[in-house]
C-alpha angles and dihedrals in degrees: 000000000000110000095201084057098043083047096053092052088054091052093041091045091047083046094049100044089065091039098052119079106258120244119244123208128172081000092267101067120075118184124201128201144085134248087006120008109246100168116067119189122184114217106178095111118087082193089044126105124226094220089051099049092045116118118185120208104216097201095044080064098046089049083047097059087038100060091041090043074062093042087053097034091050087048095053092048089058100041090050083048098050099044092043087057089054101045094067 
């Protein structure tokens, strides 16, 4: 397991997750996160606060990394490969 690259995914997910357009359900509950949401904030309270109704799914964030650790990992394969290829 390379760290850099395990950090990377959890930059680019936390990136990500304020870039991408928010789900809405029931039209109070908005869920952040891509591929899969992994924050949850209830907004039905006019009094609430959003920092107060927001749940966070541990293991939506960790496939979330996962899946992005592959995305990297597959990426840096191609581009050694590639410029390995042009260099000789």
């Amino acid at each position: 397991m390379n760290w850099k690259i395990i950090n990377a995914a959890f930059w680019i997910e936390m990136i990500l997750s304020y870039l991408l357009p928010f789900q809405i359900t029931d039209g109070t509950q908005y869920r952040v996160g891509f591929p899969v949401p992994f924050i949850f904030v209830d907004a039905g309270e006019f009094h609430t606060s959003p920092f107060m109704s927001m749940h966070v799914n541990p293991l939506g964030l960790l496939l979330n990394v996962g899946i992005m650790y592959m995305i990297l990992i597959c990426c840096n394969k191609i581009y050694t490969k590639i410029r390995r290829n042009h260099t000789k």
